[in-house]
C-alpha positions in Angstrom: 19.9 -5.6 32.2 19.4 -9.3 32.2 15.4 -9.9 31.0 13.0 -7.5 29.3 9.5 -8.1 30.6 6.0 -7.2 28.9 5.6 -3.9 29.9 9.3 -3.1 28.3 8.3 -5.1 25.4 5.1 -3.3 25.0 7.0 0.2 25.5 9.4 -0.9 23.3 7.3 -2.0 20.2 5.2 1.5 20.8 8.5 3.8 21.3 9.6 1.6 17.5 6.1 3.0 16.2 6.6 6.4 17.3 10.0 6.4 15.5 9.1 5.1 12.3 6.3 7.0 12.4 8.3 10.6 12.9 10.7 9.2 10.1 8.2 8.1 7.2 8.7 11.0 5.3 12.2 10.9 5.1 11.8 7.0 4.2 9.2 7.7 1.5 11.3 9.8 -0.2 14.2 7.1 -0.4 11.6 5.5 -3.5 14.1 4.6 -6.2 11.7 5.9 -9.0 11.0 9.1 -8.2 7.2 9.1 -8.4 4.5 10.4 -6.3 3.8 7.8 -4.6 7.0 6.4 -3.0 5.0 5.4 0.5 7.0 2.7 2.0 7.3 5.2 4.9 3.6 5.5 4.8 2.5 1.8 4.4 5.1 0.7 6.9 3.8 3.1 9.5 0.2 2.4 8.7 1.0 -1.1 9.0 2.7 -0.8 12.8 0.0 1.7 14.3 -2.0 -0.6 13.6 -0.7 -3.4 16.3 0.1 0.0 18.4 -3.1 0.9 18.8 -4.2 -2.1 20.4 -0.8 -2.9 22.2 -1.6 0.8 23.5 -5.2 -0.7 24.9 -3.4 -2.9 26.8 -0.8 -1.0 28.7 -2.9 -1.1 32.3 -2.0 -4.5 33.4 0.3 -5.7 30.3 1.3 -9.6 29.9 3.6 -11.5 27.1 1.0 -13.1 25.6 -2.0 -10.8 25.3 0.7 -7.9 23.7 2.3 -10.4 21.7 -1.2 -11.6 20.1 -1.8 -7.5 19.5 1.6 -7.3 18.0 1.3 -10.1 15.6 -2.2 -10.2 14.9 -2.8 -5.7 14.5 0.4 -5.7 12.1 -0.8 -8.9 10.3 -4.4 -7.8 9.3 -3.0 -3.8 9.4 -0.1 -4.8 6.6 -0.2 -2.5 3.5 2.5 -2.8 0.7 5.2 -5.6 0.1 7.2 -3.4 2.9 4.4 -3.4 5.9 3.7 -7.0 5.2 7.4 -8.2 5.5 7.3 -6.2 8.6 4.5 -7.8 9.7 5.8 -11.0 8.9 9.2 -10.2 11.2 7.0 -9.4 14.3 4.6 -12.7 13.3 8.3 -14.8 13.7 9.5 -12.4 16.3 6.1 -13.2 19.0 6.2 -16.6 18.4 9.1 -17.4 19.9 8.5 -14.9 23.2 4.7 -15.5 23.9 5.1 -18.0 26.5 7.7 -16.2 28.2 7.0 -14.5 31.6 10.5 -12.8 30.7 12.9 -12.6 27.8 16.5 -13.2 28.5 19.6 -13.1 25.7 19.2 -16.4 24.9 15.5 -15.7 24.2 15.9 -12.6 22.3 18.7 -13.5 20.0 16.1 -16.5 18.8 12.8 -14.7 18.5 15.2 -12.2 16.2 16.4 -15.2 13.8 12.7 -16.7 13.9 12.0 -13.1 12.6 14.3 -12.9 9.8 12.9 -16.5 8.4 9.4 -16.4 8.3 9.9 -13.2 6.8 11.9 -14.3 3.9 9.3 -17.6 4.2 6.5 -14.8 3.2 8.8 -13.7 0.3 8.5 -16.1 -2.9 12.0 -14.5 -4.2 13.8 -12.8 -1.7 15.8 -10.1 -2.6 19.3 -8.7 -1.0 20.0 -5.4 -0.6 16.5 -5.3 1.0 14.5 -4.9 4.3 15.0 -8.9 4.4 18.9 -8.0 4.4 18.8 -5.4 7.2 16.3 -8.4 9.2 18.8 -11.0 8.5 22.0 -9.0 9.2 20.5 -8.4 12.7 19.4 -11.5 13.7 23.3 -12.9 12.3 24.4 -10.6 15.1 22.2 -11.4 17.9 23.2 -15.3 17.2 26.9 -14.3 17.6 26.6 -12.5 20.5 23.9 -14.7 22.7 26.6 -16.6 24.4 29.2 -13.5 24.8 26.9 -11.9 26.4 23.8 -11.6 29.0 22.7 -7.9 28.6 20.0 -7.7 26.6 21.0 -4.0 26.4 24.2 -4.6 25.2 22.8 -7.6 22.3 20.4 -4.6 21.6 23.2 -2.1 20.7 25.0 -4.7 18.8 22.0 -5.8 17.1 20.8 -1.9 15.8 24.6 -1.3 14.8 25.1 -4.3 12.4 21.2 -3.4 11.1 22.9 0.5 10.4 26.1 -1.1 9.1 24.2 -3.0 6.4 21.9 -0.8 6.2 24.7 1.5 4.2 26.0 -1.3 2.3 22.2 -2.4 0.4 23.4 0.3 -2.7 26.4 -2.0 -3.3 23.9 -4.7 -3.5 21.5 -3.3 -5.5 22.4 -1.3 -8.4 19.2 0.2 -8.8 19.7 1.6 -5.5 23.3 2.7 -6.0 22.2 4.7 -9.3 19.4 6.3 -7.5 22.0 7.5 -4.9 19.8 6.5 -2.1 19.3 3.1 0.9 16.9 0.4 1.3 13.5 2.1 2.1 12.0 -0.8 3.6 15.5 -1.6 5.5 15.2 2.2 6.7 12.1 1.8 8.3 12.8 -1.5 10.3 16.2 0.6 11.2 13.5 2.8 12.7 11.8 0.3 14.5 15.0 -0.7 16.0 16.3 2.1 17.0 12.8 3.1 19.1 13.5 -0.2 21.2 16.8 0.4 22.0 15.4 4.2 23.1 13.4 2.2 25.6 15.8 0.1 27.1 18.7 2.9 26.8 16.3 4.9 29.8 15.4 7.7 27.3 12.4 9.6 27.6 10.0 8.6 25.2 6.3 9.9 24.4 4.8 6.7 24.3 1.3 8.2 23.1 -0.6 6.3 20.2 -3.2 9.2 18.4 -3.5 10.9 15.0 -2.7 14.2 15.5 -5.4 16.7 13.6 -3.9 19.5 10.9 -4.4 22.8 11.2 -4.2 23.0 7.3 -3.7 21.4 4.1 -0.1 22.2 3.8 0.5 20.5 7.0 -2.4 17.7 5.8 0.6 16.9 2.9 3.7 16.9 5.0 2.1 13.9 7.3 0.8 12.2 3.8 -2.5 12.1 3.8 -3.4 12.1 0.6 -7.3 12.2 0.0 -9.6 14.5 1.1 -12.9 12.5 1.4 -16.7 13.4 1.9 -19.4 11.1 2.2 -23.0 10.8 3.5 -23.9 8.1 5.7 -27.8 6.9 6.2 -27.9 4.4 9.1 -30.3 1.7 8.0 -29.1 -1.3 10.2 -29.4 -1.6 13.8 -26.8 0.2 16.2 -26.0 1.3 20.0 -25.1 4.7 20.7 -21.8 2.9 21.8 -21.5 1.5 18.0 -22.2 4.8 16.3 -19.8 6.3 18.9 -17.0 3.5 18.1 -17.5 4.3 14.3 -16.6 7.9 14.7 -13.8 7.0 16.8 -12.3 4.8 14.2 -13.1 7.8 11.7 -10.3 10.1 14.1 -8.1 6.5 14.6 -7.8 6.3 9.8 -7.0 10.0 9.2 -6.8 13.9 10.0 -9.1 16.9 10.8 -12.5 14.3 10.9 -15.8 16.5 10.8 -19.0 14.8 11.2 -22.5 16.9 11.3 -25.3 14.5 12.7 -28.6 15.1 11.6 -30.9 12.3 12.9 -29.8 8.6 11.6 -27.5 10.8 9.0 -24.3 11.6 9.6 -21.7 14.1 7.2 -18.5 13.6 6.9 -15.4 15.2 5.8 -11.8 14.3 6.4 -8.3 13.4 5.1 -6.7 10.1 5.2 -4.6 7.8 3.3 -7.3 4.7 3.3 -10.3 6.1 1.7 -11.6 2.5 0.6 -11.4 1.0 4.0 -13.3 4.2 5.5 -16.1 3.6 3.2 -16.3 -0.3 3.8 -16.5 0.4 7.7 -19.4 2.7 6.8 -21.4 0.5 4.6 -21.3 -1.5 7.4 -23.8 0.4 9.2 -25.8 1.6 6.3 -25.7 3.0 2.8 -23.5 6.1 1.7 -24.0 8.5 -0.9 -22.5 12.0 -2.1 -19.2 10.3 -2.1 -16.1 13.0 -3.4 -12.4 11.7 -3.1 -10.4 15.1 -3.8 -6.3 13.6 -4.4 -4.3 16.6 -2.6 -0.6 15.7 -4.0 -1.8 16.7 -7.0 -1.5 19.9 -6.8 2.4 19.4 -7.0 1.7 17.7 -10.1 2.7 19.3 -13.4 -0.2 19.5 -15.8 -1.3 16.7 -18.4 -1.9 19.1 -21.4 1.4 19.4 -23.4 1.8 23.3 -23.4 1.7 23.3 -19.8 3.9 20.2 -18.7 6.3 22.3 -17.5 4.4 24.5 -15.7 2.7 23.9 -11.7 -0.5 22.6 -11.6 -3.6 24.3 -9.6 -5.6 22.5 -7.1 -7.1 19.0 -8.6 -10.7 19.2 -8.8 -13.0 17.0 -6.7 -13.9 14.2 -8.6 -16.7 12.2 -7.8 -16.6 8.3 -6.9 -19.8 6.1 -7.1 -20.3 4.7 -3.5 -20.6 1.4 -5.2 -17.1 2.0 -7.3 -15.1 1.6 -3.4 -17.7 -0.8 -1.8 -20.1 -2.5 -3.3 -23.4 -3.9 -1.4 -23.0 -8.0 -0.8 -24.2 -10.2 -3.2 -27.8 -10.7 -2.6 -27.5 -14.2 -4.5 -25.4 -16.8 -3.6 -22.7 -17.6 -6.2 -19.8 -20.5 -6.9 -17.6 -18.0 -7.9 -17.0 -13.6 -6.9 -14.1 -10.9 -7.9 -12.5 -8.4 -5.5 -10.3 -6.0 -7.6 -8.2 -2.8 -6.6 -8.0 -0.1 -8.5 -7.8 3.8 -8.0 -10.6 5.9 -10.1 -14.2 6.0 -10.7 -13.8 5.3 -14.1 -11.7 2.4 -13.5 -13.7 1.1 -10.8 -16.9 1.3 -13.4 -14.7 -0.6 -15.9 -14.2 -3.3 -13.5 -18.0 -3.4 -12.0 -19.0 -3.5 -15.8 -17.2 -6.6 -16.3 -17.9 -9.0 -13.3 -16.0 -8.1 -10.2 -18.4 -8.2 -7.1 -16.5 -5.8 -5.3 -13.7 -2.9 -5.8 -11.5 -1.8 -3.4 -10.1 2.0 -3.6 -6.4 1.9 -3.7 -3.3 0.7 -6.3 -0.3 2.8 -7.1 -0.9 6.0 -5.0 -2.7 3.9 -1.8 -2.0 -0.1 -1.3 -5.1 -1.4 0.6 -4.2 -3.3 3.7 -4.4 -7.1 4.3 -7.9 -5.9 6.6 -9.4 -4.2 4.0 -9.2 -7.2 1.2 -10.5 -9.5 4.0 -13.6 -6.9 4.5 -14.2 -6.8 0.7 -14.1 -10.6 0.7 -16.8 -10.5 3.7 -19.1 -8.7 1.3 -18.8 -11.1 -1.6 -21.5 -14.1 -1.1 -19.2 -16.5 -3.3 -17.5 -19.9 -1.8 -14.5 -19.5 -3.7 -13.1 -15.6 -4.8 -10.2 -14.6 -6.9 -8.5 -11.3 -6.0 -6.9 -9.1 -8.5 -4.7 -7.0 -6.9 -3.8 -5.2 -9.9 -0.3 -3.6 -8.3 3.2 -5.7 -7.5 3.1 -3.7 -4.3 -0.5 -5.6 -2.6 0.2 -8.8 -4.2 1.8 -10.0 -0.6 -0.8 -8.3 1.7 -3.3 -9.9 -0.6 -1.7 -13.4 -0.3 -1.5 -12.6 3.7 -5.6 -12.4 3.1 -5.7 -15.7 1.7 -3.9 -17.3 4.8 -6.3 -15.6 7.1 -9.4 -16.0 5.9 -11.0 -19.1 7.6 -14.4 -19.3 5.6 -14.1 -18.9 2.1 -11.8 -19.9 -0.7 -9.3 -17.4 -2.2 -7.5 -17.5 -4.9 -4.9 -14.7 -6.0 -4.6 -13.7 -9.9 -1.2 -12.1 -9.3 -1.7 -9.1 -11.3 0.7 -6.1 -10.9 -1.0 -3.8 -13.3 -4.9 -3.0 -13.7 -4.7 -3.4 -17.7 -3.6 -7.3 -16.3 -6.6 -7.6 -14.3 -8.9 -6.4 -16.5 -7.5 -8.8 -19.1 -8.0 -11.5 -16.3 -11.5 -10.9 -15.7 -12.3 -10.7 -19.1 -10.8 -14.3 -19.7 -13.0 -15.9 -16.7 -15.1 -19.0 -17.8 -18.5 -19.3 -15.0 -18.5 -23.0 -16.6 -14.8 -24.0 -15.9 -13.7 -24.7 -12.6 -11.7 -22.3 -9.9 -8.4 -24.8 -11.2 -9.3 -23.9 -15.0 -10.0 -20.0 -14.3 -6.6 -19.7 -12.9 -4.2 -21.5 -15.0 -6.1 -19.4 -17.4 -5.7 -16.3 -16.2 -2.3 -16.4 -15.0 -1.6 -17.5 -18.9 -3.4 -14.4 -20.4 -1.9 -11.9 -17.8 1.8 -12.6 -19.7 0.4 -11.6 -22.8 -0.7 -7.8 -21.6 2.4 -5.0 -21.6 1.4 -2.3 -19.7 2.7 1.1 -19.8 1.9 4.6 -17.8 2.9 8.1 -17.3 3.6 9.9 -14.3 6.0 12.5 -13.1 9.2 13.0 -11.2 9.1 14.7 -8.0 13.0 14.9 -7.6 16.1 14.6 -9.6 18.0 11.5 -9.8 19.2 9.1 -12.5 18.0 5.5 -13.6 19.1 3.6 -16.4 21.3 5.6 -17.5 18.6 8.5 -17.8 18.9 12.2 -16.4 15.8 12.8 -14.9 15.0 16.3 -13.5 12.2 17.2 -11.1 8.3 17.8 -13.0 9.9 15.8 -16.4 7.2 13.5 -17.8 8.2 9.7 -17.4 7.3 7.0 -19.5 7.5 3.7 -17.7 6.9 0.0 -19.0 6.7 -3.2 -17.1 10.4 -3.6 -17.2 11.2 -0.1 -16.5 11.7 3.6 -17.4 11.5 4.1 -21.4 11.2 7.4 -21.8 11.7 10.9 -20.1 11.0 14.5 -21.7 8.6 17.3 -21.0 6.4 16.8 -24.2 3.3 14.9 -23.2 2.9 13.4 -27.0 6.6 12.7 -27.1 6.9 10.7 -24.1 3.8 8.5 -25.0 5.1 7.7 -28.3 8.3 7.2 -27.3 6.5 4.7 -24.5 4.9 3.1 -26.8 7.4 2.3 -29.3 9.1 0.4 -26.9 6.5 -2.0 -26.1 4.6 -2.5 -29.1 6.3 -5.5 -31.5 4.9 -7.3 -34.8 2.3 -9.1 -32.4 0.6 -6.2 -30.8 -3.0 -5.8 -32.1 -4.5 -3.3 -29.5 -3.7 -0.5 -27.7 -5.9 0.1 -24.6 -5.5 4.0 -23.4 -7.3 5.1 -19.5 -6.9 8.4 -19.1 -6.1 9.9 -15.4 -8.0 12.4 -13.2 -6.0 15.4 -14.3 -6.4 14.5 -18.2 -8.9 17.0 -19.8 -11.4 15.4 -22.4 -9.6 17.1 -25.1 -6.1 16.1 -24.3 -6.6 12.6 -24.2 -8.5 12.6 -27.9 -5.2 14.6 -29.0 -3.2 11.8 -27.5 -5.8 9.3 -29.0 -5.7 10.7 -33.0 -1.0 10.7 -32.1 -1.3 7.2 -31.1 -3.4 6.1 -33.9 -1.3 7.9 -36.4 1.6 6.8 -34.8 0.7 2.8 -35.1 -1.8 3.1 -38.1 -1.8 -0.8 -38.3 -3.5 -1.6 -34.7 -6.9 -1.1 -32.9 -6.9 1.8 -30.2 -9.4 2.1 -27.4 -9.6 4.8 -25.2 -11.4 5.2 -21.5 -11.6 7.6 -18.7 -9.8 5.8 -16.0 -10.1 9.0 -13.6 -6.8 7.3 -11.7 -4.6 10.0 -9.6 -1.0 11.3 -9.9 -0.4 9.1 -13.5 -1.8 10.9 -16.3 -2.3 8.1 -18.3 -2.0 4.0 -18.0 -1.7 2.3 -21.2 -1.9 -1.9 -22.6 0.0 -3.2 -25.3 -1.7 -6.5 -26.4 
């Protein structure tokens, strides 16, 4: 087999889809910590059926450059989490080498792959080994080697997956972290999947090449596929639209999650469904009108243990519905034109309102438990009438899709605050200056950000050791911004413990948010322990209504 031409390549890229897509589970639950939200699985796959989608619109009469354009462009804007958009970034390097190719041969091939691997660690400000980037790098090593040894691109292919595997195996011994944890390279995992559907392709297998979202039958089996949020909303129609535009919006409803129910009742529509991108759901719809009734039920935490401290231990029940202000995932644009507007991300009402309160033009729904996507920064930015924005995407793990943002966007001026924690962005907002210029704000911000320790408390959902630390499945976790500092099953114990290691002779204030499944009554307890605990600094607590940690904590 001497040349792949588009229709392989397009069968190919959408057979790698279907792959990583049946093996995201598995992948999420390669997460080093083991927290609730290990989704590189889920933001890798999100981020690839996105460019499938519209490489699958184009399978009727397919051509190199068209389905390279979908490729790049769909897994560019679709990007969620620092592993989707180094994934993206592989295909961006990948496409450009191919697009004006009628056919690729060997020689063709073995560069797009090395293109691939350096733009990728290009979109990387320190690459890491023992990563995805290692796995991209290792394969593209190979297909150098072997372009002039061989012809077949079949053959380059087989070589090419192997060394991926081979190294694949060998990131624990390059990352200690990983070694400890007893587990792979998530991110190099799911490009290994991505591989491997290709070579399916070209091997003659039998593939189901068909690009849908499945509907559930049930919660349970909601969970297995990771949808996370149950979501029900109210949409009024006030701007004008075609039957074909209403139809394309409920299309996209079915295209962003599972079991979709919509009850029409003249220019109102119902609707009730599951997905993993609540935020971007609710941008799409303000885009015909204005929602209301909005409730955003988190369905993985019902594995959760429960916040109070005489039940950590035990299983929780069903997490109640809690409400989210339409304008807390989308706000309205800014009817006045401004020199400078906020886009922040954050997960729960009560954060969201903590942002609005203080300045930021727009909040996206998402952080730990749901990175937004490249797309869905850009739409917040479209609803901000300010020529230059900052973004805050308060979470280490959307800090390159929002970055991705700032390279796409064509209109306005962007500027990411690099924040990896919400206590950080909140600080940064706070310390913005409408008088100083967009230079100013950021050197400033980016100083006061160093300054905020941020701490929070989740749970384990396996067994597994870091640091040095036995950790056993539904044991409390205590972690800071330079790691795990505490484990137990005593709720006051673990906060204390927490916060001992982060407060020093500087500290002044401790700012406590208090999660979704954190009674009223539990976080005052935990308020009056802290407060006798550090008798000598000024606590503040809030209902941050965030999911799956009980509580996120500053230290400044």
């Amino acid at each position: 087999m001497k040349t792949i031409d588009a229709s392989m390549l397009a069968k190919m890229f959408l057979a790698g889809a279907k792959s990583l897509e049946a093996h995201k589970d598995e992948i999420n639950e390669l997460n080093v910590f083991p927290v609730p939200d290990g989704d590189t699985g889920t933001n890798m796959t999100m981020t690839i059926m996105s460019a499938a989608r519209e490489v699958a619109g184009l399978m009727d009469a397919p051509e190199m450059k068209p389905i390279c354009k979908a490729i790049s462009s769909g897994s560019l804007r679709g990007a969620r989490g620092n592993s989707g958009v180094i994934l993206s970034q592989l295909f961006r390097g990948f496409t450009k080498v191919i697009r004006n190719e009628q056919e690729i041969t060997v020689p063709i091939l073995a560069a797009a792959c090395n293109r691939a691997a350096e733009t990728a660690y290009k979109a990387v400000m320190k690459p890491k080994e023992g990563t995805i980037l290692t796995v991209a790098r290792a394969a593209a090593d190979k297909a150098i080697e072997l372009a002039d040894q061989t012809e077949d691109v079949l053959v380059l292919t087989q070589e090419v997956v192997a060394a991926a595997e081979e190294t694949l195996q060998k990131t624990p011994d390059m990352l200690p972290v990983l070694k400890q944890a007893g587990v792979v390279d998530s991110g190099g995992a799911g490009l290994l999947q991505v591989l491997k559907g290709g070579l399916q392709i070209l091997s003659g297998e039998d593939v189901d090449l068909t690009i849908e979202n499945t509907n559930a039958e049930n919660k349970d089996v909601v969970k297995k596929q990771n949808f996370q949020y149950h979501l029900e909303f109210k949409l009024v129609i006030t701007k004008p639209a075609t039957d074909q535009e209403r139809e394309k919006y409920k299309s996209y409803l079915v295209a962003a999650g599972s079991d979709v129910r919509n009850t029409q009742s003249g220019d109102t529509i119902t609707t009730a469904m599951d997905t993993n991108a609540p935020g971007e759901i609710i941008t799409r719809a303000t885009g015909l009108g204005s929602i209301s009734d909005v409730t955003l039920t988190n369905q993985m935490m019902s594995d959760a243990p429960k916040a109070s401290e005489d039940k950590a231990e035990g299983p929780a029940e069903d997490a109640e519905e809690t409400e989210a202000p339409a304008e807390a995932a989308a706000a309205e644009e800014t009817a006045e034109h401004k020199a400078f507007g906020f886009v922040s991300v954050c997960a729960g009402a009560g954060m969201a309102e903590i942002f609005k309160g203080i300045g930021a033009d727009y909040v996206i729904s998402g952080g730990q438990t749901m990175n937004p996507s490249t797309d869905d920064i850009l739409n917040a930015v479209d609803h901000v009438n300010a020529d230059t924005i900052f973004i805050l995407p308060n979470n280490k793990n959307i800090i390159l899709a929002a970055n991705q943002a700032v390279s796409l966007e064509e209109k306005k001026h962007l500027i990411v605050i690099p924040t990896k924690t919400v206590p950080q962005g909140i600080t940064a907002l706070i310390n913005f200056v409408p008088d100083d210029s967009a230079e100013e704000n950021e050197k400033r911000m980016n100083e006061e950000i160093g300054h905020v320790k941020t701490g929070q408390i989740t749970y384990a959902v396996r067994d597994t050791v870091i640091d040095d630390k036995e950790i056993s499945k539904g044991n409390l976790m205590g972690m800071g911004d330079s790691g795990l500092l505490s484990v137990g099953t005593d709720m006051k114990t673990v906060m204390l413990e927490t916060l001992k290691n982060m407060v020093d002779e500087e500290s002044a204030l401790i700012s406590i948010y208090a999660g979704a499944d954190v009674t009223d009554s539990d976080a005052e307890d935990i308020r009056t322990a802290v407060a006798e605990a550090f008798p000598g600094l000024d606590i503040e607590l809030e209902k941050g209504g965030q999911p799956v940690y009980y509580y996120v904590f500053s230290v400044e």
